[in-house]
C-alpha positions in Angstrom: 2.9 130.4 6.5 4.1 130.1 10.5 2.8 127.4 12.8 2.1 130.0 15.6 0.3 133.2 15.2 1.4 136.4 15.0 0.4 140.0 15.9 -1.0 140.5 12.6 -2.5 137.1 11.3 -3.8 133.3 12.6 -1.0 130.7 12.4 -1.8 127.4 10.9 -2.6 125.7 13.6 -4.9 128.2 15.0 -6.6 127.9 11.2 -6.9 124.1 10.8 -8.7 124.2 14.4 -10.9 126.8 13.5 -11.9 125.7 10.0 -12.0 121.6 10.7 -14.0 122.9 13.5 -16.5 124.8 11.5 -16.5 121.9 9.0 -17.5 119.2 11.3 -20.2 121.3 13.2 -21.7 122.4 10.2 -21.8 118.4 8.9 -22.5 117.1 12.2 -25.8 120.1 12.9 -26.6 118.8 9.0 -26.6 115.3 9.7 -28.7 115.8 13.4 -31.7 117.9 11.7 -32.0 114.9 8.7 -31.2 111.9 11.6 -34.5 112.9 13.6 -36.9 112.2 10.3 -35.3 109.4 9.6 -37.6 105.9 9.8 -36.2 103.3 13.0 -33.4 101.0 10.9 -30.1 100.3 11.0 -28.9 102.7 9.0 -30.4 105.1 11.7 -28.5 103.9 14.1 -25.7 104.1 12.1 -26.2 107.5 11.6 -26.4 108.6 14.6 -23.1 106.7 15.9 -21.3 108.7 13.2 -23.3 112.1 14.6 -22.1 110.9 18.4 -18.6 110.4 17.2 -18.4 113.8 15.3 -19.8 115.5 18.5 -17.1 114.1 20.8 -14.6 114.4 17.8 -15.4 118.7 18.3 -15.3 118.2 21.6 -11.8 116.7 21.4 -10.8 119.1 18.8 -11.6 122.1 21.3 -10.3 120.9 24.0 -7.0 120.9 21.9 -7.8 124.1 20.5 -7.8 125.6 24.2 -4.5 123.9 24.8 -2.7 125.3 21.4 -4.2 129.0 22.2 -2.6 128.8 25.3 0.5 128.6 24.1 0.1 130.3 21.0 -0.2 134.4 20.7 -3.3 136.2 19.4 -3.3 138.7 16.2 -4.0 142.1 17.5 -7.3 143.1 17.0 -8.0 145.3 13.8 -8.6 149.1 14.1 -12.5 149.7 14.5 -15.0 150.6 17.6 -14.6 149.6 21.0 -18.0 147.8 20.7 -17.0 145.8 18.0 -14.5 144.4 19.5 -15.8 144.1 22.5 -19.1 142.2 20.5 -16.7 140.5 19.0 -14.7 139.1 21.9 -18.4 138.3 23.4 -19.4 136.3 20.5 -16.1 134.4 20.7 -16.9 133.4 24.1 -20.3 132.5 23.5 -19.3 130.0 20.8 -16.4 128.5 23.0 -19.4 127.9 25.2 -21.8 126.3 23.0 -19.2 124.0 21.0 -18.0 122.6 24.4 -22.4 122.5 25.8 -23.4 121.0 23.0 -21.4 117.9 22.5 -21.5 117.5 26.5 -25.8 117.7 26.4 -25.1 115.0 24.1 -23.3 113.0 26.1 -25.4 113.6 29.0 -28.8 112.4 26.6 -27.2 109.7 25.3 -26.5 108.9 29.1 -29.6 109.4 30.2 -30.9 107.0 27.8 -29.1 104.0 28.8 -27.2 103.6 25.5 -23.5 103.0 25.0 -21.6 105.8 23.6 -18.8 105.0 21.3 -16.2 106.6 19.6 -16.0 105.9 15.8 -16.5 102.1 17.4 -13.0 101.8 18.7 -14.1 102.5 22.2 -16.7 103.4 24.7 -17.0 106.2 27.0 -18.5 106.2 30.4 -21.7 107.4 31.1 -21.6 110.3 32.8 -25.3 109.9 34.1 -27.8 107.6 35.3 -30.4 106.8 33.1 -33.7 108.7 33.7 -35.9 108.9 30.7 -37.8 112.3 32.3 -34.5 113.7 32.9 -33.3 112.3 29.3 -36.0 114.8 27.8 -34.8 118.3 29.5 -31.4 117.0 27.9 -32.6 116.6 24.6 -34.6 119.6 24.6 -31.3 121.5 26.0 -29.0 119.8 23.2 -31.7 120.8 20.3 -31.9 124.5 22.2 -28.5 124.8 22.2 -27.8 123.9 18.4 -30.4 126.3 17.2 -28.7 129.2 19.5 -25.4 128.1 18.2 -26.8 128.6 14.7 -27.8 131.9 15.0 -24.7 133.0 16.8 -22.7 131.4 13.9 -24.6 133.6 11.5 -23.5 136.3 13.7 -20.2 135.6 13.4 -20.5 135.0 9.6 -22.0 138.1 9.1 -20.2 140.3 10.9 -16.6 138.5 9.0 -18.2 139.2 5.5 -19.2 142.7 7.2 -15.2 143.2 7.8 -14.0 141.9 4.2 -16.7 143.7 2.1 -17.7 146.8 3.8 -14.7 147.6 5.9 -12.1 146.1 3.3 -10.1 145.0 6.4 -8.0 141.8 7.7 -10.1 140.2 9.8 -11.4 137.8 7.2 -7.8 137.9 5.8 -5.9 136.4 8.2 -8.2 133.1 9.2 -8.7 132.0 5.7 -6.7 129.0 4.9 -4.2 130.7 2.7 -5.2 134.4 3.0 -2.8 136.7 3.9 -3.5 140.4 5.8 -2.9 143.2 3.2 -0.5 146.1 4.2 
């Protein structure tokens, strides 16, 4: 399998971003619903360090993603309706939208809080706002918003893949599975 994309399937690269991605959203939206019930201890705190470090680990890992893309080609699109592939471009651009807003709400609640952010503990990150606890709520209420819209939109985009591969028979499933390969 190529590095770079073609016209007809996702490269390797373009794959191991998408599905490391979904991986460590899917953990890291997981761990933030159990982290809230979660009595005050140290192993709370703990937790959500690792959930912090995840965030800014997708954020990272887009950022990347948007750097790759832009040098890489995209697979045509497969054969369908116009508003399918129009939907589908939307939905794409809504998700590039949430996974860069909702690491960066979380940033901006964490800074609003007044506590340190670090990365995995090798390093910390500047605050990239003052603290304000009233403010600090709208940004928690806006990161928790955002995940729950981000949910549904993924199931949107789940759906309509399993849509492609078991009603349509097509390649768009195909070609952004790890090792699938576009028939024809």
């Amino acid at each position: 399998m190529s590095l770079r994309s073609t016209d007809r399937q996702w490269g390797s690269v373009a794959k191991f971003f998408h599905w490391i991605m979904a991986l460590a959203i899917l953990v890291n939206g997981v761990w933030g619903l159990l982290m809230s019930d979660m009595t005050p201890s140290m192993t709370k705190i703990s937790v959500y360090a690792w959930h912090k470090s995840i965030g800014l680990t997708v954020l990272a890992l887009f950022l990347l993603r948007l750097v790759w893309r832009a040098f890489d080609r995209r697979p045509q699109d497969e054969p369908g309706p116009h508003w399918q592939q129009l939907a589908a471009h939307a939905v794409h651009g809504v998700l590039y939208l949430m996974i860069v807003a909702l690491p960066l709400t979380g940033w901006w609640f964490n800074s609003l809080r007044g506590f340190p952010l670090q990365f995995f503990k090798l390093f910390n990150l500047p605050a990239i706002a003052a603290k304000n606890e009233d403010l600090a709520k709208v940004a928690h209420e806006a990161h928790e918003l955002l995940f729950w819209a981000l949910l549904l939109v993924l199931v949107a985009h789940v759906g309509a893949a399993i849509k492609h591969h078991v009603f349509d028979n097509d390649n768009v499933l195909r070609r952004m599975l790890p090792f699938g390969r576009p028939r024809n």
